[in-house]
DOBA-976198 format. One record per residue: x, y, z of N, C-alpha, C, O in turn. Coordinates in steps of 0.05 Angstrom, whole numbers, plus 5000, padded with zeros to 4 digits. Last residue first. Layout:
N
XYZXYZXYZXYZ...
This chain:
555
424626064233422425864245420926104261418926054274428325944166425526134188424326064211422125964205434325864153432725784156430825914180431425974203439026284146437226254119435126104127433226134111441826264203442526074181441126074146441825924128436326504207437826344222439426104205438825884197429926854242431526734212434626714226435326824246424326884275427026844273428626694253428726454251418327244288420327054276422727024277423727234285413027364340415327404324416227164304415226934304409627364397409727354372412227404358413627534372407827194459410327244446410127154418410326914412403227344513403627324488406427364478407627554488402627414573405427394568404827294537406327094533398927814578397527624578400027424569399127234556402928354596399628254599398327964606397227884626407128454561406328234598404628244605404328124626407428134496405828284515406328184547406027954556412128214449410828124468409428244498410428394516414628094388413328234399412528084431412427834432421028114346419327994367417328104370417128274352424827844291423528064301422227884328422327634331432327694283429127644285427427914300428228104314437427364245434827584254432727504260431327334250443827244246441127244256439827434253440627664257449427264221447426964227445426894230444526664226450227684240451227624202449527404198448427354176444928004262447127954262448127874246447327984226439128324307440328224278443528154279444828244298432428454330435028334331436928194309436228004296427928704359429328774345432028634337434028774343422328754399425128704401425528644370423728534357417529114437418528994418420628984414421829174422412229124477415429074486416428884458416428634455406529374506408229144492410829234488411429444499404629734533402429484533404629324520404329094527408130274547406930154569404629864564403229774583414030024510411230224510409930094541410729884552419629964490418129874502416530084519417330254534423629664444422529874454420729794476420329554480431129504429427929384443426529644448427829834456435129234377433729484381430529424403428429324395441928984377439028954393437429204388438429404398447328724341445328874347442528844357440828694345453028274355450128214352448428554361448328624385458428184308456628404329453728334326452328334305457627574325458527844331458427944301458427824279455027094303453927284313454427564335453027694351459326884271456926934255454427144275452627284266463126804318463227044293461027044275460927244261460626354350460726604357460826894337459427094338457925804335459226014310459226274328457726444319458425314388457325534376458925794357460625944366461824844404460724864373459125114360458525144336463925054450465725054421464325134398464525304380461725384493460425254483462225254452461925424435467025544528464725414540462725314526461325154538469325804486471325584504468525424518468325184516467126244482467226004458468525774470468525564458466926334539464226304517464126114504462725914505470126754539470526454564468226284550468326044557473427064495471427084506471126664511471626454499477827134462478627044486476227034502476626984526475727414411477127194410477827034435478526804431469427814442473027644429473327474439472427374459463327824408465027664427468227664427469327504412458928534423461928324411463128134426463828174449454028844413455228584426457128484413456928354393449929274421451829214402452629084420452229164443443129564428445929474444446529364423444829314405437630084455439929984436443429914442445330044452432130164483434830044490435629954462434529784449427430574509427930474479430630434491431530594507421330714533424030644548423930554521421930474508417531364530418231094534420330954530421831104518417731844543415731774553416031344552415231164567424731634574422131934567419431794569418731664589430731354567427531494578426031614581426431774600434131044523433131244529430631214539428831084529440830784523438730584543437231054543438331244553445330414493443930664489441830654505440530454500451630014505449230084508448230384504449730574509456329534491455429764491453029834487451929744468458228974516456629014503456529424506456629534528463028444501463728704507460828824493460428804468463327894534463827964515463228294520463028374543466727534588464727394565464627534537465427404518469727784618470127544606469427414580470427274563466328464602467528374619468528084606468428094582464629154596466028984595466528704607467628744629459629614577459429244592461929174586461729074563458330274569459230004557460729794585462129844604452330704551453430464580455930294560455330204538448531254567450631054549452530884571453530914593442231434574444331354589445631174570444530984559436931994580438031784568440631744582441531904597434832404616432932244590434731924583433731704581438532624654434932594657433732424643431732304651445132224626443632514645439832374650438932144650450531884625448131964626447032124641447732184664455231404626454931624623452031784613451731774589459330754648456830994634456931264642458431354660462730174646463230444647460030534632458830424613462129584681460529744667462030004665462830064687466028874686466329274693464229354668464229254645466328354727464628464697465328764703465128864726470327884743470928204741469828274710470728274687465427344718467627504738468427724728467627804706461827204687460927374698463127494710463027744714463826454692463826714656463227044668464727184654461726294741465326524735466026614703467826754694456826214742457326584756460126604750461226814752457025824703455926134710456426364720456526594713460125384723461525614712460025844703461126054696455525354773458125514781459925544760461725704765449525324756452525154761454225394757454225564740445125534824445725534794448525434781450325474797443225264873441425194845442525254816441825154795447025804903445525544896443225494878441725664869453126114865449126184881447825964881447225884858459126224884456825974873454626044886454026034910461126864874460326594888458926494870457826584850465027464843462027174838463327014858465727004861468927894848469427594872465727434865464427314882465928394832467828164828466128044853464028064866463829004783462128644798464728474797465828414776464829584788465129354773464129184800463929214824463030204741460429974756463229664757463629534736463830794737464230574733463930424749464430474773460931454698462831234729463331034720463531014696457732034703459031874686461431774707462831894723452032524688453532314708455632174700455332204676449533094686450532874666452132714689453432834707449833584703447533504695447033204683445033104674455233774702453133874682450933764679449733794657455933274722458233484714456433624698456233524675458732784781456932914770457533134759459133284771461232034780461332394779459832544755459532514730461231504812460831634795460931954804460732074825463430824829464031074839462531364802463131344778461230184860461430324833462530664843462130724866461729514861462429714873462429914854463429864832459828924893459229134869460729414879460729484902460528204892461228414910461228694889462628674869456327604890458327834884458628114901457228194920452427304922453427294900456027494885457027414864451827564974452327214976452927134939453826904933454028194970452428014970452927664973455227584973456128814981456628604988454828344995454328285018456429534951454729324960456229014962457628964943458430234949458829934948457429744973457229774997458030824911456130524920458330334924460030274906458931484908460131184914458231074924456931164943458332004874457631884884459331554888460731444871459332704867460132434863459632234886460132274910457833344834458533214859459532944849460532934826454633884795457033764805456133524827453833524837448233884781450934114772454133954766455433914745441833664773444133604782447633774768448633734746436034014752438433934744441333904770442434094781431734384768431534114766433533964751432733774738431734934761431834754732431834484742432034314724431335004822429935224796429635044772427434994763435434724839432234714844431134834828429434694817440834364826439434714820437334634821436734454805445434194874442034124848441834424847442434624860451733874882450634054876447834054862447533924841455333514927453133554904452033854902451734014920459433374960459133534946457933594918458833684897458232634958459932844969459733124947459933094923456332104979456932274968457832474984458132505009454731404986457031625003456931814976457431714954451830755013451530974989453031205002452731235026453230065025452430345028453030485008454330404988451829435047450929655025451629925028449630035036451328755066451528965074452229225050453529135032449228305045450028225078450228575089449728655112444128025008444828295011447228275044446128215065442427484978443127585003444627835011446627785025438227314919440727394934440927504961439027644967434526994902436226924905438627014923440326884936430627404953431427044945431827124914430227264902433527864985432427844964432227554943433527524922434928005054435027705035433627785007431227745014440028425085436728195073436928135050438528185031442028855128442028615109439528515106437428505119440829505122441129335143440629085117439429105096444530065091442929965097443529575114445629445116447130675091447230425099445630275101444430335122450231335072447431175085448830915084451230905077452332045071452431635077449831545088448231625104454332595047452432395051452832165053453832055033456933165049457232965058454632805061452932885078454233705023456633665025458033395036460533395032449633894978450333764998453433655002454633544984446034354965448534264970449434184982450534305001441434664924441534454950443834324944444034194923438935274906441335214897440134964925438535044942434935664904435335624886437035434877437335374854428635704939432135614944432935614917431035534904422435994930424235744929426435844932426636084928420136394912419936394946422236174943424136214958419036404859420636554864421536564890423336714895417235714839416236024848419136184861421136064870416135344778418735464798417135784807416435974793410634994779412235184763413735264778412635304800406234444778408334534796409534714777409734604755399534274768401434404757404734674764405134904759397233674783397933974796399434064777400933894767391933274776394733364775395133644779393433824777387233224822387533204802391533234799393233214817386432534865387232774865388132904830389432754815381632044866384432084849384832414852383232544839379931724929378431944903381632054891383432114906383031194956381831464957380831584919381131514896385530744948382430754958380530934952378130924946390330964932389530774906384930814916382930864902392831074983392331264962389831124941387731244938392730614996390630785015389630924999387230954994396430354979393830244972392030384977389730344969401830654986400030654960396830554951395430614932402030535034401230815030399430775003397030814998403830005033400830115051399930355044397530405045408230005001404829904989402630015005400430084997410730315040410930405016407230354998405330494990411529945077410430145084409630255065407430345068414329605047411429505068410029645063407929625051419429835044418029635021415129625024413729645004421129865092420130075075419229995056417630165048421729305109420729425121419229745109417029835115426429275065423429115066421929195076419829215063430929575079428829615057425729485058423529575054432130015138430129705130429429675098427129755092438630295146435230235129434730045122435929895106442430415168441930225185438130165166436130045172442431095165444130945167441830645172439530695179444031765126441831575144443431255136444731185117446032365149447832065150444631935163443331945184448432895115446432785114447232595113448632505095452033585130451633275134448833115136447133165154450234045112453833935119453633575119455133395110447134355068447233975083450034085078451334155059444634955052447434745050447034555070446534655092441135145004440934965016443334845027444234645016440535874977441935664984441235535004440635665024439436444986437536254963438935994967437635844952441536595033441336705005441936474986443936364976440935985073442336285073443436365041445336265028439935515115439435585087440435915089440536045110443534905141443035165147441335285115441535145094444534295176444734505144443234715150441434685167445633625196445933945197445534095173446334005151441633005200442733255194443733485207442733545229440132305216441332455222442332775208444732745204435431755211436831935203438532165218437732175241435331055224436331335229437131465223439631455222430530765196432230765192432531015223430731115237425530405221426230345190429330605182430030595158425630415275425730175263426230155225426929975211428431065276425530935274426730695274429230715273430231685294431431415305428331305294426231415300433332325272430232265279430631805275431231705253434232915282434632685294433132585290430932665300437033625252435133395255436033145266438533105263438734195253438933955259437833795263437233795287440534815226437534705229440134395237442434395230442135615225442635235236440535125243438735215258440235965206442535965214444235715213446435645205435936135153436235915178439235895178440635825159431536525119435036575132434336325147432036295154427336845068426736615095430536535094431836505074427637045026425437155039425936985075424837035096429037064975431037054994429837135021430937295036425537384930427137184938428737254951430137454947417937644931420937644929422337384936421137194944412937604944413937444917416537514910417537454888410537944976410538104944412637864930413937914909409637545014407337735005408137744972407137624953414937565030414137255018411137365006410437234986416338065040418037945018416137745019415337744995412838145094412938275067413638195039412138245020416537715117413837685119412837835094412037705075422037345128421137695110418337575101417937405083424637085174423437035155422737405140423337635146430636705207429136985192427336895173427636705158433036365255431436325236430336685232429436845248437136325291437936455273435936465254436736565233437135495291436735815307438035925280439035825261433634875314434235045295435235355311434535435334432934135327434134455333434934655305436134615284429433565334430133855316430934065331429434165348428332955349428533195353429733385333431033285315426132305360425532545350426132805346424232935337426331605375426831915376427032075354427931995332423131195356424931175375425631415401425531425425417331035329418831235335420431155365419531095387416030535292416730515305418330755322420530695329412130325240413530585244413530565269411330585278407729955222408929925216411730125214413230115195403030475259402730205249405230155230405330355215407330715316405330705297404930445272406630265269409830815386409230595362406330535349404330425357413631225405411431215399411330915381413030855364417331765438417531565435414631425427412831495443416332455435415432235447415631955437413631905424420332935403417632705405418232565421420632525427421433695392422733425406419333195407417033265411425134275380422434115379422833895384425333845383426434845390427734605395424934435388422734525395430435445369427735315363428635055368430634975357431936165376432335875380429935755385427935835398430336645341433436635350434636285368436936205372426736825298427236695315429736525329430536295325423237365273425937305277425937025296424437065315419137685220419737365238422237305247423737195231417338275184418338035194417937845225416637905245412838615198414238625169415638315176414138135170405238355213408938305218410338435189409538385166399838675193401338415192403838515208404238745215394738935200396538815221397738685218397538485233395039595162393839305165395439315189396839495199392140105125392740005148392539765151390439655147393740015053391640185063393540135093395940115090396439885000397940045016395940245042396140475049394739404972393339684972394539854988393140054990396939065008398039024969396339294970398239454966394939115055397939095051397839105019399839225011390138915049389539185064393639235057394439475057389938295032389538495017390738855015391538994997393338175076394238215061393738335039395338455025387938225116389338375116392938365094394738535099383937885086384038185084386338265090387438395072388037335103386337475072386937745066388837845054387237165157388937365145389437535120390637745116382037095165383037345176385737465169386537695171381236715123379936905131380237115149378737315147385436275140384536425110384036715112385436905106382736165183385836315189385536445156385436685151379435875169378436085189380736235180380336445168380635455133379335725128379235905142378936125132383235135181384735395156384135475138385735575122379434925196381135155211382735315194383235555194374134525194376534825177377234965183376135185181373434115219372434325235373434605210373134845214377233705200372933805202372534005210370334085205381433845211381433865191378333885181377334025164381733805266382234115252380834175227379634375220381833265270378833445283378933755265377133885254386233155240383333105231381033225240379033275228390133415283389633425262387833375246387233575232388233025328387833295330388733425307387733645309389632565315387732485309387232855314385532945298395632625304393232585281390532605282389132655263396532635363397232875346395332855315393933045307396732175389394432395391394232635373392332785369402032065367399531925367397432075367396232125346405132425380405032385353402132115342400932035322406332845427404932565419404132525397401832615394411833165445409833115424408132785427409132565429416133335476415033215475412633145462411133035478415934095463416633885468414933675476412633735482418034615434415334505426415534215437415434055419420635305448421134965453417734865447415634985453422635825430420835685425421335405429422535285412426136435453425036195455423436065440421936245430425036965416428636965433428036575432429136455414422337255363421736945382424236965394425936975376419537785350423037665356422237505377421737565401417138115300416737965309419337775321420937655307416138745277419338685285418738325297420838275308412839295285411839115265414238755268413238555259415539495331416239655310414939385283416439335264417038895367417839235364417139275331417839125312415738365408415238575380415338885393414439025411419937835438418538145446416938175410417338005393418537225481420137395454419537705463418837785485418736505485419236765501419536945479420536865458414935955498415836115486416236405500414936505517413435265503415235485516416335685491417935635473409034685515410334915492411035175504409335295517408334085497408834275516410134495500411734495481403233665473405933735473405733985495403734065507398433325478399533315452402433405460404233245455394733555533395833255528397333145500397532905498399134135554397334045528397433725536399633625543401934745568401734425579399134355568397134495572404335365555402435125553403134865551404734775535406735995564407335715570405935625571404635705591410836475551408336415550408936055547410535915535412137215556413236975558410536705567408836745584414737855531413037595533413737365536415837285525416738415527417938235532414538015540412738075554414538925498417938895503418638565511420738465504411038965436411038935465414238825473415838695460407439315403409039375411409539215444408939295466403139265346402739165377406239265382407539295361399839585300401039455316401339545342400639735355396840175279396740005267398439765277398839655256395240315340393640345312394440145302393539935309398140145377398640375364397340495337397940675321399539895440398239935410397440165406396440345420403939625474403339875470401939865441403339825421406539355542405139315513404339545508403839705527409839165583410639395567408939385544410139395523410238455588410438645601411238915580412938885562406537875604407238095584407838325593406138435607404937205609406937355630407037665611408637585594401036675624402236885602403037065618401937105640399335955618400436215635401936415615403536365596396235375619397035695604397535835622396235835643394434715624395634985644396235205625397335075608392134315596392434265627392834595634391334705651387134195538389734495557389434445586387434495599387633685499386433825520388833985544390833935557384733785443387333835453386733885477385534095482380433625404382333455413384733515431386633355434378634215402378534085377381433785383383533755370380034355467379134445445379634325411381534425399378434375536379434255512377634455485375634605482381634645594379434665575380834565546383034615536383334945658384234675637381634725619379734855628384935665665383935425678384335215655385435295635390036085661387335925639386835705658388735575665391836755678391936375685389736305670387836455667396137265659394237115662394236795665395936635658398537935666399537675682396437425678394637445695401638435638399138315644400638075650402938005644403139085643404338895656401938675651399938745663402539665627405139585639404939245643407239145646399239835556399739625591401839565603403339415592396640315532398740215537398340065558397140155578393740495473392940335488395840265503397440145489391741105424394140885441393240815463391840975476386141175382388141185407390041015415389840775410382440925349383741265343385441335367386041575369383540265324382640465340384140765333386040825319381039955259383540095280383240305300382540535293379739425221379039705255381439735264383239595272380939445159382339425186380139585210379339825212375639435104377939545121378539415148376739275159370939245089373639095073375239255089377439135087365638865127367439165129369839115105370538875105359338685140362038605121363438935124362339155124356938635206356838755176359538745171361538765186356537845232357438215238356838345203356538215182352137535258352737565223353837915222352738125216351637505311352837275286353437265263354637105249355438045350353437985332354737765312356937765301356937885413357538005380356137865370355537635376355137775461355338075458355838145425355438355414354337225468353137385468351937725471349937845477359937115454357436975434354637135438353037175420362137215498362637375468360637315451359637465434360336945532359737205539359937325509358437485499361236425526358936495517358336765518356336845507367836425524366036365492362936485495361836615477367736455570368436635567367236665538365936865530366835925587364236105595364936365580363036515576371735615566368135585554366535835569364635915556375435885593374535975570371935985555370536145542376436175656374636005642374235975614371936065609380936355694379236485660378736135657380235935656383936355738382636205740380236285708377836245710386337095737387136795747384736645746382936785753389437655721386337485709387737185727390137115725391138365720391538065716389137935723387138065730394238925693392038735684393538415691395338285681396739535707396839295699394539095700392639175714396140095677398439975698399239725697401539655689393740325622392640005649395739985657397439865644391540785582393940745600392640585625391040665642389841095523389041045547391840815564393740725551390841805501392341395513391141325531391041435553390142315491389642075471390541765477390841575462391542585533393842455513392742365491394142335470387542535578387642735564390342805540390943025533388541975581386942085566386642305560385442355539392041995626392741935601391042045584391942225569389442045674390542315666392042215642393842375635388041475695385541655675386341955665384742095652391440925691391541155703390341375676391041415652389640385724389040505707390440765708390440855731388839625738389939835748390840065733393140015724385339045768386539275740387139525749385839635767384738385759385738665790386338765762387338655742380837755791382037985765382838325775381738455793379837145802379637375800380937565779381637525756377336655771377236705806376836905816375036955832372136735716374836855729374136795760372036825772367036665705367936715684371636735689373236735671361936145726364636275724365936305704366336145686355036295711357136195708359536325709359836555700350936635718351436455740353436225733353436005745351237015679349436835679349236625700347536455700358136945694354937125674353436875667353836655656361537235755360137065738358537155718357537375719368137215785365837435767365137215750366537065736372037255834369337085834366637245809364437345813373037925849373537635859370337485847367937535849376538475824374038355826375338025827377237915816379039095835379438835837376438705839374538805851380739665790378639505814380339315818382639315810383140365787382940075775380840005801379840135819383740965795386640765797385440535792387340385793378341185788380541335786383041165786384741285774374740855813374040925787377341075778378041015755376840365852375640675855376240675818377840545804375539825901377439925884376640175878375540275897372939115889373839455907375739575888377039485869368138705896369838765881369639115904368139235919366038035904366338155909368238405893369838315877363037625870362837545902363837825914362637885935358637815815360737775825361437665861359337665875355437865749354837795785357937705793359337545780351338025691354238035706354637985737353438165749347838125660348137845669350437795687351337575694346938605646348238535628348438205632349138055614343738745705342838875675343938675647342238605630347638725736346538475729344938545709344638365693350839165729352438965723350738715720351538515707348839655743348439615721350739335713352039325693349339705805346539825784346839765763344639795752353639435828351139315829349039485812347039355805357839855800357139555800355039415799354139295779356440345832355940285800355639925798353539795795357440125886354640205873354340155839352840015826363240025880361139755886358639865871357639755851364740475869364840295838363240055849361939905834363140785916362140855879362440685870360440625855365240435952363840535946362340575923360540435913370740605943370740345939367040305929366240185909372741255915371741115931370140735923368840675903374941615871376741475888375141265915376541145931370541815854371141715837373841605854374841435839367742075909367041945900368241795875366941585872372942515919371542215936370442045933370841845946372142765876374642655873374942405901376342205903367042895887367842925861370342675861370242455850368243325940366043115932366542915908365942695918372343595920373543395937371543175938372042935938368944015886372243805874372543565894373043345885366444195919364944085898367043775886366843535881369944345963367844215979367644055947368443825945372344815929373944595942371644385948371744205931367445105914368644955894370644755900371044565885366445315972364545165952365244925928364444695924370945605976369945395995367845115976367944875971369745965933372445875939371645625950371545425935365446225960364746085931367245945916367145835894366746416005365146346004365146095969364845855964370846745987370846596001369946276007371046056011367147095966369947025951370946785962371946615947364947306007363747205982365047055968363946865957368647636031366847316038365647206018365646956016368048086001370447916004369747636014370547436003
């Protein structure tokens, strides 16, 4: 019976030995020091027990800092689950550059090619991680502060499961605040502010990206795993993207001939279908409400519009106060740059199935700021639609209508048109002519209340000219090259014959015009009871060939 006892005793004594040492501060210092500088590993201090986690202060490799500190906290009766299970995990003062060298020198430079996912054979759960990034630059960006907050994470083989994140970077480019969770593949941004932007520094951290190929890298990891998705094998993508509010905002800035005032964007309600934009479905991407601001020296723009099943709707698009000249500038600058560069080839754009199908705009005004076009003086201009309709797919205008009216030191223009199938059709009239200096003033009043009526779609445009003088109707087609056919009548009341008597007006009504015009020459066509003549002429070298018959006489 002692015996029993005896070997009772024994096995308590064995267990408690056992369960002292894997609970003791002890053990994990010893382990520590036996096999931590082995690897290059050195620390100032660490406690804690094999059984509930450590704390380690001050952990270096190689005699560089890798962390101030770091506290983990475990519980090892998971594993007999298949889970492993960290209470919680936190890190203050992570060094990254040193952190780069430890990985650099634990993974291999040329890992073996795998075409599958790693996926572990266990669940991984963390109650809680809490981390600090010390400052460190990277391809122009330099990271003042990171802080990550995560709570409830859970992997699962094939995803991440986490209930609530929250994550915050201070950058010399922008500041960036985000909050969300993932459930269930489920990606749900609640936050995203991207503020203050330096739009200065911002290019030049773009070009570093751009040497450096960053989006090969990203290519490359995400590649396979869309592959590992069209093969129905394990992957890590997102089924979806939810983001429920998005603020983005600039920094006031002055670029070469671009003057940023202000900047901002709000959006919410944003969906995307991660899967759907994979397999080439439509209707793949939801925006609740998008708003734009954006104040320059060359204009201010202003929007709302939302996108929702295959549709673009602009409630309001108001750009106001536009420099033309100033965009005039800008325009050549671009083009010269372009012109410097190596000729990009042509692309061959085809309607993809990810596109909108429909952009509708429901209110538009613009305005522009006065100037001088010598002769004329522009004092003030605007453009106002309303309820347009495009079909993006066919690149065809549906419905809407447009209004121009312009106010110059020579006339005053005003035109209103409507859109109907793709086809436009309005009326253009020019009153109140002034005297334009240098030119005599019954000029501009043969010109008074001139009215255009037309009608035209993508290729071609019918026009007829009424006004004092005489009545011209027009064929005006564009494609690959511009061909104008016009008919001209003077009546009997035209200010004309009154202004030059002795000219035979009826010998040259109806005067017909046929002009073509190719990209090297520009031929004209011209006939009447009185006249003909042919033309040719180049703007090249301003050559002007032709004849003209006249009366029976050639010259």
């Amino acid at each position: 019976k002692w015996m029993k006892y005896l070997l009772l005793t024994l096995i308590v004594l064995i267990l408690t030995t056992i369960l002292f040492l894997l609970t003791s501060t002890q053990t994990l210092q010893w382990a520590a020091d036996r096999y931590a500088p082995k690897y290059g590993f050195a620390y100032k201090q660490i406690s804690g027990a094999l059984l509930t986690g450590l704390e380690v202060e001050e952990l270096t490799f190689k005699n560089e800092r890798l962390l101030d500190s770091l506290k983990v906290g475990w519980n090892p009766a998971s594993i007999l689950y298949n889970k492993v299970s960290i209470t919680h995990l936190e890190a203050s003062g992570l060094n990254v550059e040193n952190i780069k060298k430890v990985v650099k020198a634990f993974v291999p430079t040329e890992p073996e090619e795998d075409n599958s996912s790693f996926i572990l054979p266990f669940t991984i759960g963390v109650g809680e991680v809490k981390l600090e990034v010390d400052p460190f630059e990277w391809s122009g960006i330099g990271f003042k502060d990171i802080s990550l907050d995560v709570k409830d994470i859970v992997y699962y083989g094939e995803g991440v499961d986490i209930d609530d994140l929250s994550l915050s970077i201070d950058t010399n480019v922008t500041t960036i605040e985000l909050s969300g969770e993932i459930q269930e593949k489920n990606v749900r941004v609640k936050k995203l502010n991207i503020l203050d932007i330096d739009t200065i520094a911002f290019q030049d951290v773009i070009e570093q990206m751009i040497d450096i190929k960053i989006h090969e890298e990203i290519v490359e990891l995400v590649e396979p795993e869309v592959e590992h998705y069209k093969a129905g094998r394990k992957h890590l993508l997102p089924k979806s993207v939810q983001v429920d509010s998005a603020i983005v905002t600039v920094k006031p800035a002055d670029h070469p001939q671009i003057k940023l005032h202000q900047g901002e964007l709000n959006a919410s309600s944003i969906k995307v279908d991660i899967y759907g934009i994979i397999d080439l479905k439509p209707n793949t991407v939801q925006v609740g409400a998008l708003s734009v601001l954006l104040d320059t020296n060359l204009s201010r723009l202003s929007m709302q519009s939302k996108l929702q099943d295959e549709k673009i709707t602009v409630e309001s698009l108001s750009l106001r106060e536009l420099d033309t000249i100033a965009l005039t500038k800008l325009f050549e600058s671009i083009e010269n740059n372009q012109s410097a560069k190596a000729e990009t080839p042509d692309i061959n754009i085809t309607a993809s199935p990810l596109l909108p199908k429909l952009l509708y705009v429901k209110q538009l005004d613009s305005s522009i700021k006065s100037a001088t076009y010598d002769p004329v003086f522009v004092k003030s201009a605007e453009v106002n639609a309303t309820n347009v309709m495009l079909n993006i797919a066919t690149l065809t205008a549906e419905s809407g209508e447009i209004d121009i009216s312009a106010v110059t030191n020579f006339a005053t223009l005003m035109q209103h048109g409507v859109i109907k199938d793709n086809q436009i059709e309005g009326e253009i009239l020019l009153d109140n002519l002034h005297k334009i200096e240098g030119l005599d003033n019954n000029y501009s009043r043969l010109l008074n209340d001139l009215k255009i009526k037309y009608k035209g779609d993508a290729k071609s445009i019918e026009a007829e000219i009424r006004s004092n003088i005489a009545t011209i109707e027009a064929d005006v087609l564009y494609d690959k090259e511009l061909k104008v056919v016009t008919k001209t009548t003077f009546p009997k009341d035209s200010l004309l014959r009154a202004y030059i008597p002795k000219l035979n007006f009826d010998a040259l009504s109806p005067l017909h015009a046929d002009i073509l015009w190719t990209k090297k020459v520009v031929h004209a066509d011209v006939k009447s009871k009185g006249l003909t003549s042919k033309m040719t002429f180049n703007p090249e070298n301003k050559d002007l060939d032709g004849d003209l018959v006249m009366g029976g006489a050639k010259f």
